[in-house]
N, C-alpha and C positions, 0 to 999 in steps of 0.2 A: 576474482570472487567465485565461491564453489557454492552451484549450489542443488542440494538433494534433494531428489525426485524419487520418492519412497510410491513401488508399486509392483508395475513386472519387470523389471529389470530392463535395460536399454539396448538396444542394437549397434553396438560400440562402430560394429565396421559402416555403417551408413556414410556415404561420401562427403554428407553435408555432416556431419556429425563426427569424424577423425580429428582427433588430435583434441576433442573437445569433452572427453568422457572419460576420467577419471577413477581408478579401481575403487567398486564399490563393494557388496557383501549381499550374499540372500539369505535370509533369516526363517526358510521353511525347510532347507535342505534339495532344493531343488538342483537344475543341472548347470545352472545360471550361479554359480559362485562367488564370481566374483562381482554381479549384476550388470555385467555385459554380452547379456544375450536377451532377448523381449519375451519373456513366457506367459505372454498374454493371448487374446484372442484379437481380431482384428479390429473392434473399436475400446478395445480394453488397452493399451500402451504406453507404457511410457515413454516410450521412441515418439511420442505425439509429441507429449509435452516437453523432451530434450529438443524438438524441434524448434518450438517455438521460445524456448529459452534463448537456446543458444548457436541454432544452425547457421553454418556458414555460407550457403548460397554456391559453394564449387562444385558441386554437381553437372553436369551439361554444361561444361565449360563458362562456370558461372554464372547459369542459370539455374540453379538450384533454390532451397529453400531458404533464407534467412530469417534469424531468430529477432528478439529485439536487445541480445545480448548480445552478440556472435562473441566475444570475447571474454566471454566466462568461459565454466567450467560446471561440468553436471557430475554429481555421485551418486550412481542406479543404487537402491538398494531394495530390493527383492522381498514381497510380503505373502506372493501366492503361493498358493498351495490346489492342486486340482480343478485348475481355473476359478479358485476363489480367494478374496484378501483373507488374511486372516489378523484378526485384531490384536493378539499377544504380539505375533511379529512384527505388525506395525509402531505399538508402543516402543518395543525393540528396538526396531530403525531409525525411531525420531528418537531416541535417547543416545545410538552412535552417532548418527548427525551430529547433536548439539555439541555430545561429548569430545567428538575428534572436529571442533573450531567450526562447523558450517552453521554459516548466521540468518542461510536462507531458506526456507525447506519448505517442498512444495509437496504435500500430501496427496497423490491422488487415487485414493482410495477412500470409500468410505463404507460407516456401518450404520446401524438404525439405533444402535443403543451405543451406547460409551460403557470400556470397561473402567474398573479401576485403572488398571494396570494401563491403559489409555489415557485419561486423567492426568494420571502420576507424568507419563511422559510428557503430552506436553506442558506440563506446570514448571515442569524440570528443564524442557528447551525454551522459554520462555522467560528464567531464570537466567540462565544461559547468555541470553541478549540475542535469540533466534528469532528473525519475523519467520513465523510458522502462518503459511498459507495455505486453503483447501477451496473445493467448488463446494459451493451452498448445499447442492443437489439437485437430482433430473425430476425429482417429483411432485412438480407442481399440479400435476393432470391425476396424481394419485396418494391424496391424501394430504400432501403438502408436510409430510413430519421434518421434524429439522434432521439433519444427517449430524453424523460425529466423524473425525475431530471439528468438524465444521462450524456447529453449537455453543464447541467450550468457549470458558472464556479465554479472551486473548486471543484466538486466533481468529487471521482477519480472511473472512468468509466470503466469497466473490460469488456474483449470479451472472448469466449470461445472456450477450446483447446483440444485437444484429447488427447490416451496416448501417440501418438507421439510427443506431439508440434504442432503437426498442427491445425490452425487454424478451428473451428468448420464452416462447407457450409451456414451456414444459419445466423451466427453471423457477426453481424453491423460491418462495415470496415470502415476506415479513421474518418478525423474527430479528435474530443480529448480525443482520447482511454489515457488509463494512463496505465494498465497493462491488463494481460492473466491471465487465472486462470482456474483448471479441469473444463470441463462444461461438457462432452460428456461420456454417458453412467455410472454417478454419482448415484451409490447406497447408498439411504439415508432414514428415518426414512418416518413414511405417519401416518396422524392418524388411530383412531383406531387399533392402536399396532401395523400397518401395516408396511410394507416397501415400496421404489418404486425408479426404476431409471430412470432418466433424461437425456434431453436434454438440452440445455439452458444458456445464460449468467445469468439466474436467479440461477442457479445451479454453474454457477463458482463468482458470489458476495459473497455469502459468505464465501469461502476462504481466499478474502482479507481481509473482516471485520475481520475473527478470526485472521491473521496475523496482522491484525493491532492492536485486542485485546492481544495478546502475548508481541505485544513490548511495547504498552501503562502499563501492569503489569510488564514486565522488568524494562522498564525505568519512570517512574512516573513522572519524570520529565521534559520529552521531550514533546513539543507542538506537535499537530497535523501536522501540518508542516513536522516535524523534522522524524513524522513517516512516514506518506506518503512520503517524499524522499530516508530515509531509503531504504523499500522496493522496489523503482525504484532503488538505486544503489545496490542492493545486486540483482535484477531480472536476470534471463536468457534470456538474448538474443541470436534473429538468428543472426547469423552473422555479428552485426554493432553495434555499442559504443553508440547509438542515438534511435532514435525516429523512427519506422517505420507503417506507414497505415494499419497493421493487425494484429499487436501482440502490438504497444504500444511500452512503455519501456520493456517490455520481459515479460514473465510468473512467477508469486510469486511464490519466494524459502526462504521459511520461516525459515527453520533451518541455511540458512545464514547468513539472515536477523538479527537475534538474536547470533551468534555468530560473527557476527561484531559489536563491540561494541561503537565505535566513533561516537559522538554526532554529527548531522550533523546541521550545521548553524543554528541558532534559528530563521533566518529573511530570511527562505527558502520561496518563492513565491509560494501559492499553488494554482495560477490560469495554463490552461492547457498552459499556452504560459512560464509560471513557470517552470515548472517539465524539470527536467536537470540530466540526470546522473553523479556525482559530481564523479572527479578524486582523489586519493590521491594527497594532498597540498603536495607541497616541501619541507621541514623541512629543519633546518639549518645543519645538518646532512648530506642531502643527496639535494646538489644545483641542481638546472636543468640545461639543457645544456649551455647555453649563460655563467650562473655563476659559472659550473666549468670551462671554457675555459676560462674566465677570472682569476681563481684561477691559471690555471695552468700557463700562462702567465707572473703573478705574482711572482712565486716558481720560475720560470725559471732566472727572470729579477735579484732578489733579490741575486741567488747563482750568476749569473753573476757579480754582482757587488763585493761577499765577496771574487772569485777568484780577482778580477781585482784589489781591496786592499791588497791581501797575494801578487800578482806578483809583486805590488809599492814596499811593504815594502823587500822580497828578493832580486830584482836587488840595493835597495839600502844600502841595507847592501853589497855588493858586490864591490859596488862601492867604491875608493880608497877615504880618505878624502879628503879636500880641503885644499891649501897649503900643502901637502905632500912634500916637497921640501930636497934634500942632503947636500944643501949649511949647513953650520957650522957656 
């Protein structure tokens, strides 16, 4: 499973990250071509989140970083320009994504306003059968606006959490968060062989992109849809069955995620007014309440009636015949 991390381009040669970085493109004309080189700044990379996608841990003879994919595959593709993203190329990139077959795409870049041309992309990757991933954003401490791609619809918008669950101070609140995901003091890959830990919903997006690369390789034949709800029903929540303004449908638990194995509706709505944590259906097995108190009802009325034919048929056998008479 491939999947694309639209930003600064990757640090292909990273030890934990060989043989796992796939020719990708940059779309600003920079020197990074084929989006195997990181032309970011040092909390700006995408060599973060190839890390936690898909790093392999061979590093220091094995002590390295490992991803929660290590057996995928990342496609840099390159959106900056003078240490800034820029939004036409980012539409860009999420449109070769979708178009050259990647079903996973982890956006990490964001802007304050949506362009069209933003829009347009991912409606089009979306179409596509892409789960299209982004962090919510860092600015809960300043104003709280929704970030874009993050906002549109359909794309499932992650906030980030600490090691307790709690919500990271400075990550985007309300709004149409979709899930949680590690963001807070994330040890992960940095180019030039480097390491580096993080803050950031751009540090907890790629969690869900690789959870969503896991189930897409499990199940190959589940639509994007079908993932993205997966992961809302199998999520951990605070304390409520539903939807709540800081955590979303709860924090991605991936290993649940993939050991619940039930298909979830194919015609799952993946707009934010969509996403529903879906209950076990009632099977004919196990009726819900209305239809065993009907059943039992039933049982009840049914043994009433088979005493109330054995009591006809006894009193009339008891009963003396008709014209019984002495007369001779």
């Amino acid at each position: 499973m491939t999947v694309a991390v639209i930003g600064t381009g990757v640090d292909a040669k990273h030890p934990d990250l060989r043989g796992r970085i796939v020719r990708g493109k940059d779309f600003t004309g920079g020197t990074g071509g084929s989006g195997n080189r990181d032309e970011g700044r040092a909390a700006e990379q995408s060599t973060h989140a190839a890390g936690i996608i898909v790093g392999t841990g061979r590093n220091y003879h094995g002590d390295g970083v490992s991803g929660l994919a290590p057996e995928a595959q990342v496609m840099p593709l390159g959106v900056y320009r003078d240490g800034k993203p820029q939004a036409d190329a980012t539409a860009k990139a999420i449109r070769h994504a979708a178009s050259h077959g990647v079903r996973v795409i982890d956006v990490a870049v964001s802007f304050k306003r949506p362009t069209p041309g933003l829009r347009s992309a991912v409606k089009y990757a979306i179409a596509q059968d892409a789960v299209v991933v982004a962090g919510a954003g860092d600015n809960g401490k300043e104003g709280n606006r929704p970030s874009y791609p993050a906002a549109l619809p359909g794309v499932v918008a992650v906030v980030a959490t600490d090691k307790k669950g709690a919500v990271w101070t400075s990550s985007h609140r309300g709004g149409k968060l979709t899930l949680a995901a590690p963001g807070v003091g994330i040890l992960t890959t940095a180019r030039n062989n480097n390491y580096w830990t993080g803050d950031g919903t751009g540090y907890a997006a790629p969690w869900v992109a690789a959870g969503a690369a896991l189930l897409r390789s499990e199940h190959p034949r589940w639509n994007s849809r079908q993932v993205v709800q997966k992961l809302i029903d199998t999520a951990d929540r605070k304390g409520s069955t539903g939807h709540d303004p800081a955590h979303g449908f709860g924090r991605i638990a991936p290993a649940k995620a993939l050991a619940d194995r039930a298909a979830p509706p194919a015609s799952t709505d993946l707009s934010a007014a969509g996403h529903r944590p879906r209950t076990k259906p009632a099977s004919a097995e196990e009726p819900t309440g209305d239809e065993s108190a009907l059943v039992t009802i039933g049982v009840v009325a049914g043994v009433l009636v088979v005493l109330a034919v054995l009591a006809v048929v006894l009193i009339s056998r008891r009963r003396p015949p008709h014209n019984n008479s002495r007369n001779g």
